[in-house]
KEKOLDREN-6409 format. One line per field, with one value per residue (C-alpha): x negated, y, z; residue number from 1. Coordinates in steps of 0.05 Angstrom, whole numbers, plus 32768, in hexadecimal, padded with zeros to 4 digits. Layout:
N
east = (X,...)
north = (Y,...)
up = (Z,...)
n = (NUM,...)
This chain:
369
east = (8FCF,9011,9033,906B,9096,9080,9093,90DB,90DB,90CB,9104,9130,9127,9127,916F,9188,9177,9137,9105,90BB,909D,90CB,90BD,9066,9071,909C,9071,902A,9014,9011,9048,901D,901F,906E,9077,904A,9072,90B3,90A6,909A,90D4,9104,90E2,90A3,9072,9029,8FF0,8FB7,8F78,8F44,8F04,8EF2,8EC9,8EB1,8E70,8E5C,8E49,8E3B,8DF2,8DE5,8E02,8DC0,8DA3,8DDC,8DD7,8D8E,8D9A,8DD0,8DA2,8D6A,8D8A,8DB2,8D69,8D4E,8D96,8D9A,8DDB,8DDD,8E18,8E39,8E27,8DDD,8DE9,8E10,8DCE,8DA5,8DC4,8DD5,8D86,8D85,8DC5,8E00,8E36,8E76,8E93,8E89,8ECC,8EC4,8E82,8EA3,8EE2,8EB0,8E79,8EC4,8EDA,8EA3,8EA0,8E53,8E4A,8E75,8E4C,8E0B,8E13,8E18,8DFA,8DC8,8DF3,8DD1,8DBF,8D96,8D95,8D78,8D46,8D5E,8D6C,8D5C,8DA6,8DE9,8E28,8E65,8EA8,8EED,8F28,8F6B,8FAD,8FD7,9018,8FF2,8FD4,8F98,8F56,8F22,8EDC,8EB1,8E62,8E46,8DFC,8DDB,8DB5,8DE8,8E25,8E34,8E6D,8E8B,8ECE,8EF1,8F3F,8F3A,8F68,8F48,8F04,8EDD,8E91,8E9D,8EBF,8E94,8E5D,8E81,8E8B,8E3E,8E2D,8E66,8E44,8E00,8E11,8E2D,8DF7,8DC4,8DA0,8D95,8D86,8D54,8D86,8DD6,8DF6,8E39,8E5D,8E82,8E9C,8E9C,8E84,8E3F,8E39,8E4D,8E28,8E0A,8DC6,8DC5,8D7D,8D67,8D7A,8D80,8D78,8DBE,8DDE,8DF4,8E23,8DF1,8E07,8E09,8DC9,8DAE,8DD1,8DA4,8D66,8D79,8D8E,8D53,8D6D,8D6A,8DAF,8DBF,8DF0,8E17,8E0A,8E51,8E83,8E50,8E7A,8E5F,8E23,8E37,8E61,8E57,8E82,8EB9,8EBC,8EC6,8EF4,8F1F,8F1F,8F2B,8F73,8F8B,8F7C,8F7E,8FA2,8FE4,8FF2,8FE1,9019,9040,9040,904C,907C,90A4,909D,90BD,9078,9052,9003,8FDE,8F9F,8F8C,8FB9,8F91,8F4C,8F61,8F6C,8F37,8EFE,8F1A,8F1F,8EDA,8EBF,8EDF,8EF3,8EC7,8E8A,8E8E,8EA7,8E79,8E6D,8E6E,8E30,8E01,8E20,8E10,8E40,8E26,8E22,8DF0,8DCE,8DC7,8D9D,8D69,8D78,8D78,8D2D,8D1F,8D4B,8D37,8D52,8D93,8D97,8D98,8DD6,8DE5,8DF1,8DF5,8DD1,8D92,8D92,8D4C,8D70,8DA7,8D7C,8D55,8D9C,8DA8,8D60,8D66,8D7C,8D4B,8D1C,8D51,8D94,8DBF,8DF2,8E2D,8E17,8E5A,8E59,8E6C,8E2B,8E02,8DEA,8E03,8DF6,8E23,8E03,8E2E,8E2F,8E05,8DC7,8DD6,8DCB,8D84,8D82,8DA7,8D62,8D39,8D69,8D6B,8D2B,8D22,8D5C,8D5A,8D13,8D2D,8D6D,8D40,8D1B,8D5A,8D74,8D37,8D32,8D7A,8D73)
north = (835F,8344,8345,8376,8332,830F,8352,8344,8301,8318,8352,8317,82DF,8319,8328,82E2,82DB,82AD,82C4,82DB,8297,8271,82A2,82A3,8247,824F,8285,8265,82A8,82C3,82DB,8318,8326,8319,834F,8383,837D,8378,83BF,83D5,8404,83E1,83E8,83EB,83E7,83C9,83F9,83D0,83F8,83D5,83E6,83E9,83AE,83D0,8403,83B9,83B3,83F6,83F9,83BE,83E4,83F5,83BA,838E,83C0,83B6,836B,8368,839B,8375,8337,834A,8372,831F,8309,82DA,82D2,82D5,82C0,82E6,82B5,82BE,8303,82F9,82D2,8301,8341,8311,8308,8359,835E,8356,833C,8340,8307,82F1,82F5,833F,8347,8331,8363,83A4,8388,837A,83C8,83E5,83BA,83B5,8376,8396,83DB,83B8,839E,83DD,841D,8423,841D,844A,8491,84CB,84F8,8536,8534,8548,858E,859E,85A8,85BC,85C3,85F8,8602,8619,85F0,861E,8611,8643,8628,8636,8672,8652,8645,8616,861A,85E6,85D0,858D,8576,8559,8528,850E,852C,8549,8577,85B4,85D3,8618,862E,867A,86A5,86C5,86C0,86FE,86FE,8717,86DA,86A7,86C3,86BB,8673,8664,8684,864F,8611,861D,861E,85DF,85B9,85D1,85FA,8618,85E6,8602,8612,860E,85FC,8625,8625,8662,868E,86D2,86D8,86C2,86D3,8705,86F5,86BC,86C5,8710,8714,86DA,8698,8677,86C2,86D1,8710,86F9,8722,8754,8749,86FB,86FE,8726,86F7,86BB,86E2,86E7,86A6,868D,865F,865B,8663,862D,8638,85FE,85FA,8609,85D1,85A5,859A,855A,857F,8589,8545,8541,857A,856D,852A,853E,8576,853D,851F,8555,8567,8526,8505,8542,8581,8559,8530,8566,8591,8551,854F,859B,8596,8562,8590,85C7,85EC,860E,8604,8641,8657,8649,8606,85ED,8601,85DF,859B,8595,85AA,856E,8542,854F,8540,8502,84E3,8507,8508,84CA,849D,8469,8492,846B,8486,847D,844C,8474,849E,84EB,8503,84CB,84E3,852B,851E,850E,8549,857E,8582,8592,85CC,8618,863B,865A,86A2,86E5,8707,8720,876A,8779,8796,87C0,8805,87F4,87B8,87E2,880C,87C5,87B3,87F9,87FA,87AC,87B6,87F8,8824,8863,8864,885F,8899,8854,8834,8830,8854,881B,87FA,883C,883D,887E,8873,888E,88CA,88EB,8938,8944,8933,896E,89A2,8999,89AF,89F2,8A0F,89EF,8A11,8A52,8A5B,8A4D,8A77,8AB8,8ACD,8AB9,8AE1,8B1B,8B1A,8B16,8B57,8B7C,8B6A,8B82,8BC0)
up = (7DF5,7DDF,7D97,7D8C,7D84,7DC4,7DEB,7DCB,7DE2,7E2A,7E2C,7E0C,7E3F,7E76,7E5D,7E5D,7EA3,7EA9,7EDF,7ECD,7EE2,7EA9,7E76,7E89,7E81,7E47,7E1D,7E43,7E5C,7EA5,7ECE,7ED7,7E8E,7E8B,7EC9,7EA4,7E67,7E85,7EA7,7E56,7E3C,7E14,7DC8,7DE6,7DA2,7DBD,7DA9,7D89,7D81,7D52,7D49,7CF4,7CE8,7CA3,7CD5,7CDA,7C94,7C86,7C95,7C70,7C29,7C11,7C1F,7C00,7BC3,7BBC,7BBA,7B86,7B59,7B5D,7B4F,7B10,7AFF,7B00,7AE1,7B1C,7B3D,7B8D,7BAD,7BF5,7C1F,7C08,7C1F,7C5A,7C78,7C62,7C86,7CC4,7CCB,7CCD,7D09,7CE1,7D13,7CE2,7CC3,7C7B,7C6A,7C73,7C4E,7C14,7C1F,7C1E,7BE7,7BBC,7BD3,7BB9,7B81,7B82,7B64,7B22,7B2D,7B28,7AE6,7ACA,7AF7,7B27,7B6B,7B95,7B72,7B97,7B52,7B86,7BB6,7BF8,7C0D,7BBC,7BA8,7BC0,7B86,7B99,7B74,7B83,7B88,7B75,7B9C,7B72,7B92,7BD0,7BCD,7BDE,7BCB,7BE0,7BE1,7BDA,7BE5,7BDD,7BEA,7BBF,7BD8,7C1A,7BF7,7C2F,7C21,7C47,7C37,7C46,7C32,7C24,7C05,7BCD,7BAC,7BAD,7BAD,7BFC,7C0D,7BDE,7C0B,7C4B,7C38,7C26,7C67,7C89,7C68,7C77,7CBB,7CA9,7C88,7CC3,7C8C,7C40,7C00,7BCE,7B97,7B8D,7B49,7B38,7AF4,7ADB,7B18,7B0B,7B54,7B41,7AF8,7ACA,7A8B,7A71,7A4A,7A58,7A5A,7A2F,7A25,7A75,7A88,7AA0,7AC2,7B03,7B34,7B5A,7BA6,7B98,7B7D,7BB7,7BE8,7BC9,7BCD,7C17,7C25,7BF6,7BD2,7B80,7B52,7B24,7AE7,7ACC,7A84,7A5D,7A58,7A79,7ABD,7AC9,7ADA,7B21,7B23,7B68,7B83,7B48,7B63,7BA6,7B8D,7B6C,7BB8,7BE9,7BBA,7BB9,7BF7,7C20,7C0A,7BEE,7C29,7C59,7C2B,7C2C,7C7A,7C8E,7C5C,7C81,7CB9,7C9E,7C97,7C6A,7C54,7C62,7C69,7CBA,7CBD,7C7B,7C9A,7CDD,7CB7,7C88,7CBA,7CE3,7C9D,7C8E,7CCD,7CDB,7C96,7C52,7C6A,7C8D,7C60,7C37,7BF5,7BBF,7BA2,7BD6,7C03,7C3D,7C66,7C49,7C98,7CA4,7C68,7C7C,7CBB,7C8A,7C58,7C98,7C9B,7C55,7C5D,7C5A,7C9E,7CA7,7C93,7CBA,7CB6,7C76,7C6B,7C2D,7BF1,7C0F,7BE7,7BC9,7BAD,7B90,7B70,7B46,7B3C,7B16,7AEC,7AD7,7A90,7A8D,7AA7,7AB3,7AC3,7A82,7A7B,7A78,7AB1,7ADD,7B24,7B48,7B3F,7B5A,7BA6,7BC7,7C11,7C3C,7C6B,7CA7,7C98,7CD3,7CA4,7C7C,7CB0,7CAF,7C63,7C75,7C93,7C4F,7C22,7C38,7C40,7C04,7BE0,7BFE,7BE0,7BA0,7BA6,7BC5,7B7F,7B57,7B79,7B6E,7B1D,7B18,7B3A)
n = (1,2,3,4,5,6,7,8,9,10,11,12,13,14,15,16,17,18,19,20,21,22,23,24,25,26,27,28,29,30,31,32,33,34,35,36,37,38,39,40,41,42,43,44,45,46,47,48,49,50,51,52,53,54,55,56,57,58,59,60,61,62,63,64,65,66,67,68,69,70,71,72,73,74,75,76,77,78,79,80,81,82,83,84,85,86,87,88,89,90,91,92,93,94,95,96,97,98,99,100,101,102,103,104,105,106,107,108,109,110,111,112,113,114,115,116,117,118,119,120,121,122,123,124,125,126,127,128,129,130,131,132,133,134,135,136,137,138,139,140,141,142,143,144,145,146,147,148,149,150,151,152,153,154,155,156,157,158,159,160,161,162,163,164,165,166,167,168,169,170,171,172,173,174,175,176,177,178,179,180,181,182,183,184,185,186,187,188,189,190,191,192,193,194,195,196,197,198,199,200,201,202,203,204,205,206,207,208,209,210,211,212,213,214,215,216,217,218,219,220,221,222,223,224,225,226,227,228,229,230,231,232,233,234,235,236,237,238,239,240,241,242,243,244,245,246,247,248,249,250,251,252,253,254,255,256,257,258,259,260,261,262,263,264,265,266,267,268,269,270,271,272,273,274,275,276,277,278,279,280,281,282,283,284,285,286,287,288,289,290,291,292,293,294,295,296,297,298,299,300,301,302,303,304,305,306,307,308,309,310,311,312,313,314,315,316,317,318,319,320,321,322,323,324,325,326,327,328,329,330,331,332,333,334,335,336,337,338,339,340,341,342,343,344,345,346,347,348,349,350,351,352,353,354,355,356,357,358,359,360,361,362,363,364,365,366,367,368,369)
């Protein structure tokens, strides 16, 4: 395929009269090429499609990672081309030049002096973190869960952030991850608790149909401890992410557009983004791409969930004698159970009750008189 400039060149000679057969001697290409291009539009721009050379040295991170750890663990230095024979033994095809453009990228030689460069803090299928990103100028909220273990992540615009529709969303990224961790870690949302320490220190009050939703699900509910955000750094981090190289330039470019973000064009994008960019990127991390990382989370995963229906009345009525063993006279109505009945039920108490208030009223009538 020719340059942009050497497609000029043809349309140029072409205009000043020289025939094809000139132009092939003149640029040392084939008359065949100088016909195809002369048939071109003028400002015909040549489409080049590469192919990334980075997947090439992607499946050697961990390897190269291991190497640089180890040898800084020994204090020895090891130079690229050391590694660049070493990975070439194990398939790598891509050119040293290149090796040293990702290993300087990721900055794993700088890394390595000071952390360990590939962390797994959870085991897999162990821990997933959620949080809420708010889009005030939007009037839009985004909810977020990341796995722990592939950082996998799975995002959903919404537009509000009721317990309903934190539910909805848990439901939505199971689905995604293929299956339920053991426990998920949440900070402060009222959504999931109400009171911290209510029963005890650790012991807190959580919201009832959240609470019943985990039970359902079966997974365990972490709490954050306070002002300890780092705590679940892996969704902030990912939070910190998604708004800036996601939700600004997709603002940016509707924007431009003469549209406005809402809540089906924002869902539209990011389900594409995540599929094809987050979760596949290299995290820095774990050097992996997080969707590779998954396949091996899946199987220690507890199975999707029926649908959920809501708090059973049986459950209501735990939810009502937590704090004690009766009802207390200031318990609010909205937390007691009255199941709805049609008024067809009714009738067959008509029978019952008469039967058993006409003797009485027979023996009232008699005392009087």
């Amino acid at each position: 395929m020719l340059l942009k400039k050497e497609v000029k060149v043809i349309k140029k000679y072409l205009k000043e009269g020289k025939s094809k057969s000139e132009i092939a001697r003149i640029l040392g290409i084939s008359r065949e090429t100088v016909r195809k291009y002369s048939l071109k539009p003028d400002g015909y721009i040549p489409v080049i499609n590469k192919i990334s050379k980075e997947t090439s040295v992607d499946d050697y991170l961990p390897y190269i990672a291991k190497l640089l750890e180890t040898a800084n663990k020994e204090k020895s230095h090891i130079p690229t081309t050391f590694i660049y024979e070493e990975i070439q033994v194990m398939g790598y095809t891509g050119s040293l030049r290149w090796l040293q453009q990702v290993i300087n990228k990721h900055d794993l030689r700088g890394r390595a002096k000071e952390e360990k460069l590939i962390r797994f803090e959870t085991k897999p299928g162990e821990q997933f973190q959620v949080d809420w990103i708010e889009f005030p100028k939007d009037n839009l909220s985004a909810f977020v869960a990341t796995m722990g273990y592939s950082r996998v992540s799975y995002v959903q615009y919404v537009t509000d952030e009721k317990v309903e529709t934190l539910i909805d969303c848990h439901l939505n990224a199971f689905r995604y991850f293929g299956g339920v961790p053991e426990h998920g870690l949440y900070d402060n949302m009222k959504t999931v608790i109400i009171k911290r320490n209510q029963y005890g220190y650790g012991k807190h009050k959580l919201n009832p149909l959240f609470e019943d939703f985990a039970k359902h699900c079966g997974f365990k509910i972490k709490v954050c401890k306070p002002y300890r955000a780092k705590t679940k750094g892996k969704v902030e981090r990912f939070n910190h992410y998604l708004r800036y190289t996601f939700h600004n330039g997709l603002k940016v470019k509707l924007a431009m557009r003469n549209f406005t973000m809402n809540v089906d064009s924002a869902n539209s994008e990011v389900s594409k983004w995540i599929d094809n960019k987050a979760n596949k990127r290299i995290h820095s991390t774990t050097l992996q791409q997080p969707i590779k990382l998954l396949q091996e989370e899946i199987p220690y995963l507890l199975s999707l969930p029926k649908p959920y229906n809501g708090i059973h009345p049986k459950s209501s009525d735990n939810i009502i004698l937590k704090d004690s063993s009766t009802i207390k006279s200031n318990v609010p109505l909205s937390v007691i159970h009255i199941p709805n009945r049609d008024l067809y039920e009714y009738d067959n108490l008509i029978p019952i009750s008469l039967a058993f208030l006409l003797p009485v009223t027979n023996v009232g009538v008699s005392l009087w008189n």
